[in-house]
C-alpha positions as CSV (number, residue, x, y, z in Angstrom):
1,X,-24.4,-25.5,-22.0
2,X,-21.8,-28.6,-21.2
3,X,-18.7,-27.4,-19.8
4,X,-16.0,-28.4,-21.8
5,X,-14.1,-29.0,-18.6
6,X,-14.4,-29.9,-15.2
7,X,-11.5,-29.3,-12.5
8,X,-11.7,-30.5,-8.7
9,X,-10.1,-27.8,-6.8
10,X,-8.8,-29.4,-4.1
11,X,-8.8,-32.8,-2.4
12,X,-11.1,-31.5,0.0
13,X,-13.9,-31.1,-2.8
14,X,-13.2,-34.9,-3.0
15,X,-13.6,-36.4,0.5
16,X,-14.2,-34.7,3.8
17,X,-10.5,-34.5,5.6
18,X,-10.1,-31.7,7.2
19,X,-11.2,-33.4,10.8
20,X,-8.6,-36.3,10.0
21,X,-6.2,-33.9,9.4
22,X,-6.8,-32.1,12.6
23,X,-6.1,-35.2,14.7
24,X,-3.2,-36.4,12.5
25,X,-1.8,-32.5,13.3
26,X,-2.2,-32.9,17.3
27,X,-0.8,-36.2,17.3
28,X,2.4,-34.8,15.6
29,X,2.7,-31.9,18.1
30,X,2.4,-34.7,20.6
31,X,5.5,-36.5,19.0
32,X,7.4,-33.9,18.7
33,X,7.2,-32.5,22.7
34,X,4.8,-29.8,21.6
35,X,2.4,-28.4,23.9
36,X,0.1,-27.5,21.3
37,X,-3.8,-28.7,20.3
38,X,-5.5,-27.5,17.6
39,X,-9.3,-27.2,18.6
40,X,-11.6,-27.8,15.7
41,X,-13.2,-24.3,15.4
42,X,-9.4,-23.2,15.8
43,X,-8.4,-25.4,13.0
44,X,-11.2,-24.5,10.7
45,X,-10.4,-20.7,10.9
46,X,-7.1,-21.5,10.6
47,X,-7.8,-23.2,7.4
48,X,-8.6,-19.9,6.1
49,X,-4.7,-19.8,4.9
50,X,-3.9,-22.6,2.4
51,X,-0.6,-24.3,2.9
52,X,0.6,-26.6,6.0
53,X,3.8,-25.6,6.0
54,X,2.8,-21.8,6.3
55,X,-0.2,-22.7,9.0
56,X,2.9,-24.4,11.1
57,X,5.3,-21.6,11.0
58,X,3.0,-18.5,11.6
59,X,1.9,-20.9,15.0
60,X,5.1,-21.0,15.8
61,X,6.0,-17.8,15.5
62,X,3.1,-16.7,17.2
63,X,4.1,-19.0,19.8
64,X,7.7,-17.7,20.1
65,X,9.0,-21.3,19.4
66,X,11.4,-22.8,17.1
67,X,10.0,-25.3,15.8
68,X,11.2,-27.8,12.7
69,X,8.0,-27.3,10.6
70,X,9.7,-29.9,7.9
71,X,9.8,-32.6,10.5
72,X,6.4,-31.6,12.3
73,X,4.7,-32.0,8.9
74,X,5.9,-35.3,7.8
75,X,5.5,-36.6,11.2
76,X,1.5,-35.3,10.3
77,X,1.5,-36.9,7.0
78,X,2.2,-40.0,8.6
79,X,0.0,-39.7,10.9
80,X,-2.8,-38.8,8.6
81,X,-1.7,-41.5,5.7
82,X,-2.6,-44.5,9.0
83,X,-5.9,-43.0,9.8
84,X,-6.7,-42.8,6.1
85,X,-5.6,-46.6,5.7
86,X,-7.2,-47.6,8.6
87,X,-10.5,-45.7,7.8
88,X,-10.8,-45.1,4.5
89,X,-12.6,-41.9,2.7
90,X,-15.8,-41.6,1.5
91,X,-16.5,-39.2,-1.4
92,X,-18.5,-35.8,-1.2
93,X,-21.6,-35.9,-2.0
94,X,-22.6,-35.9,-5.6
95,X,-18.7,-36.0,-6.6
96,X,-18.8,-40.1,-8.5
97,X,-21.9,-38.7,-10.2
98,X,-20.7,-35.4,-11.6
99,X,-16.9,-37.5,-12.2
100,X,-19.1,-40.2,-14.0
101,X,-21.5,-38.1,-16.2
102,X,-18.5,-35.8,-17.3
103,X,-16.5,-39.1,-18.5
104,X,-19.5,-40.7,-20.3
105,X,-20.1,-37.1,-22.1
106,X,-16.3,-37.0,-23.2
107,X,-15.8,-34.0,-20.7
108,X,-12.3,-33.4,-19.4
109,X,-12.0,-33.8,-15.5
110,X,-8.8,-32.7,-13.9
111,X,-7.6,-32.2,-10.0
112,X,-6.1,-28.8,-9.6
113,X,-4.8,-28.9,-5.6
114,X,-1.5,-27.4,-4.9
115,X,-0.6,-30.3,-2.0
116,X,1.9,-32.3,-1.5
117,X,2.1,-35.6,-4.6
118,X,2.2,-38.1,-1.7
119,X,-1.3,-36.4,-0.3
120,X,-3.2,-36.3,-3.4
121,X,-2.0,-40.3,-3.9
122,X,-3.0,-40.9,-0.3
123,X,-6.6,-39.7,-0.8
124,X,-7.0,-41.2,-4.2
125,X,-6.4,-44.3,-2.9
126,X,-8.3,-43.9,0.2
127,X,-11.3,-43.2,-1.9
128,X,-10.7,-46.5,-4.0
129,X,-12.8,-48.3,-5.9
130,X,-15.2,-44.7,-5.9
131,X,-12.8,-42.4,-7.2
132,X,-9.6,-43.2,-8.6
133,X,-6.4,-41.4,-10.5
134,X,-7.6,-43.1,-13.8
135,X,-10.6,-40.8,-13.4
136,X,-8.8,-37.7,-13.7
137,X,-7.5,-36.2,-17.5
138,X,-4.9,-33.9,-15.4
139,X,-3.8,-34.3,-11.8
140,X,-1.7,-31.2,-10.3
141,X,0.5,-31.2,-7.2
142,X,2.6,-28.1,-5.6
143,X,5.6,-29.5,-7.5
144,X,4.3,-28.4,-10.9
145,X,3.8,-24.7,-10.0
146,X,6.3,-22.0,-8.5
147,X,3.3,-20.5,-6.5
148,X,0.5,-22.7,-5.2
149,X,-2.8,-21.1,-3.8
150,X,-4.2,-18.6,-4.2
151,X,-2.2,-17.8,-7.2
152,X,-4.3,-18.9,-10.1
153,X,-0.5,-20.7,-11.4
154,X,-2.1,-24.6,-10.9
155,X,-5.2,-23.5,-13.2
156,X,-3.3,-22.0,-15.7
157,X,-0.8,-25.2,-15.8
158,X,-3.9,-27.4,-16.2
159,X,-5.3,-24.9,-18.7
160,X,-2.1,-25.7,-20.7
161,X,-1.7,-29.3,-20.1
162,X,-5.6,-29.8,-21.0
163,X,-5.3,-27.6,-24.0
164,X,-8.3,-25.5,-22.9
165,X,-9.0,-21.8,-23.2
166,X,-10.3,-20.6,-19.5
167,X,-14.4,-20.0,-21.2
168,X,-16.7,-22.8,-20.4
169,X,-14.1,-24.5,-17.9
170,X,-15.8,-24.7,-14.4
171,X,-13.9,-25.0,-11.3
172,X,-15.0,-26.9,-7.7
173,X,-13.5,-25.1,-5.1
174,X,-13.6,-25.4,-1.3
175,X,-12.6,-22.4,0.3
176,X,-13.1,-18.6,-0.8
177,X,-9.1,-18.2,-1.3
178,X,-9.5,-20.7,-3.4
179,X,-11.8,-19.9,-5.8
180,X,-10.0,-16.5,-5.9
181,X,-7.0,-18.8,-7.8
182,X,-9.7,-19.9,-10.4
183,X,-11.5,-16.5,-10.8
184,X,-7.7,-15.3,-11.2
185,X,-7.5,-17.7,-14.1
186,X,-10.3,-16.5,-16.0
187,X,-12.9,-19.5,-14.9
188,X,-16.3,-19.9,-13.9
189,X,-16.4,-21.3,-10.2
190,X,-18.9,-24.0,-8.1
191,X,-18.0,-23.3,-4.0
192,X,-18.4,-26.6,-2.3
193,X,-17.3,-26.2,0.8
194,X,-17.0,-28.9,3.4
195,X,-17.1,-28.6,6.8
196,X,-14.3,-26.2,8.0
197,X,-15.6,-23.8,5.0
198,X,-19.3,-23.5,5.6
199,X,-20.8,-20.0,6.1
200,X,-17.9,-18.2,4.5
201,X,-18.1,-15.8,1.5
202,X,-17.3,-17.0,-1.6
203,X,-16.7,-14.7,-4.7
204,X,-20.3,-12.8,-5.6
205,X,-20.9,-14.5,-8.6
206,X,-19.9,-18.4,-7.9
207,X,-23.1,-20.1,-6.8
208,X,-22.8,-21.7,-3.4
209,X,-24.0,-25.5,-3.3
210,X,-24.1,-29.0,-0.8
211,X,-24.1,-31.6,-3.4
212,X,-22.6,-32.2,-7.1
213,X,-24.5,-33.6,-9.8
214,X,-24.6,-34.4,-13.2
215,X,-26.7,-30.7,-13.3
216,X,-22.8,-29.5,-12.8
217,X,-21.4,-31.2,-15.8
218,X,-24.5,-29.4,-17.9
219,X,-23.7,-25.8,-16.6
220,X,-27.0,-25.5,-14.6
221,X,-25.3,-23.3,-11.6
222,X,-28.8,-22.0,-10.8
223,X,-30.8,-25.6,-10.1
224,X,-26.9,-26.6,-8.2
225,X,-27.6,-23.5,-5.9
226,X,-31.5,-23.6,-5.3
């Protein structure tokens, strides 16, 4: 059975970022006269919470600093927005097949993350010409819901804008928390997890896989999970 809809769950089941974002973090710290570093295996676990903002202000206050978490994190963004231009991003893979074989089928594809607008452009058009915004039916950002991750809210606005009842949608998440938000919202769920996500539990019944494929688009969760 097609899906009649396919949603990206986060920039992160687009392109690997989560080591750029790492650096892009320490050298903010570093800018602002913090004496922090983020090791990557802290980093990763601490990825278990979604939301910069909120990482940076628990730190803090487990720290027993006071720290401006506004201006930390758009000294960060900047940060991360030069490595990005001066890098680029490769898509995951199997992502520009299952994006591909979705569009030539008449499937919808939408990107359901609850960051910031300026990241979601910033990896878009880091992973130019592979993947663009023109490939996506819907595109959410934190703006467009009152609670991002992992309330279901940025599923259920996509549901809306796509006109879609949740059956037969499939969403691509990252992280268990998640793919909580999209079992919340009444869809079936793909984990994809990248590197900061591998070897943790996703819900029972979402099939656990490396690669997309056009085998995504056509509902075969048992040959994506073999």
């Amino acid at each position: 059975m097609t899906h009649t809809a396919i949603l990206f769950g986060s920039i992160g089941t687009l392109a690997e970022t989560s080591e750029l974002q790492r650096r892009a973090y320490n050298a903010a710290f570093a800018a602002h006269d913090l004496d922090w570093v983020w090791e990557r295996q802290r980093y990763y676990r601490m990825l278990n919470r979604p939301g910069g903002r909120a990482r940076l202000a628990d730190y803090a206050v487990d720290a027993g600093q006071s720290v401006d978490v506004d201006a930390v994190h758009a000294t960060k963004e900047r940060v991360f927005a030069s490595l990005v231009d001066r890098s680029g991003l490769e898509p995951r893979p199997g992502v520009v097949e299952t994006i591909s074989t979705a569009r030539h089928r008449g499937v919808p594809v939408g990107l359901c993350t609850t960051t910031t607008p300026a990241q979601v452009g910033l990896v878009l058009d880091g992973l130019a010409p592979h993947v663009t915004q023109v490939d996506f039916d819907w595109v959410g950002d934190v703006t467009m819901v009152d609670r991002p991750k992992p309330a279901p809210d940025i599923y259920l606005a996509a549901l809306d804008a796509l006109g879609l009842k949740p059956a037969g949608v499939l969403a691509i998440e990252d992280t268990p928390e998640s793919a909580e938000a999209a079992r919340a919202a009444g869809l079936s769920v793909v984990g994809f997890p990248g590197e900061a996500g591998k070897g943790r539990a996703f819900p029972s019944d979402a099939p656990v896989v490396d690669r997309l494929g056009a085998h995504i688009v056509d509902g075969n969760l048992k040959l994506a999970a073999e």
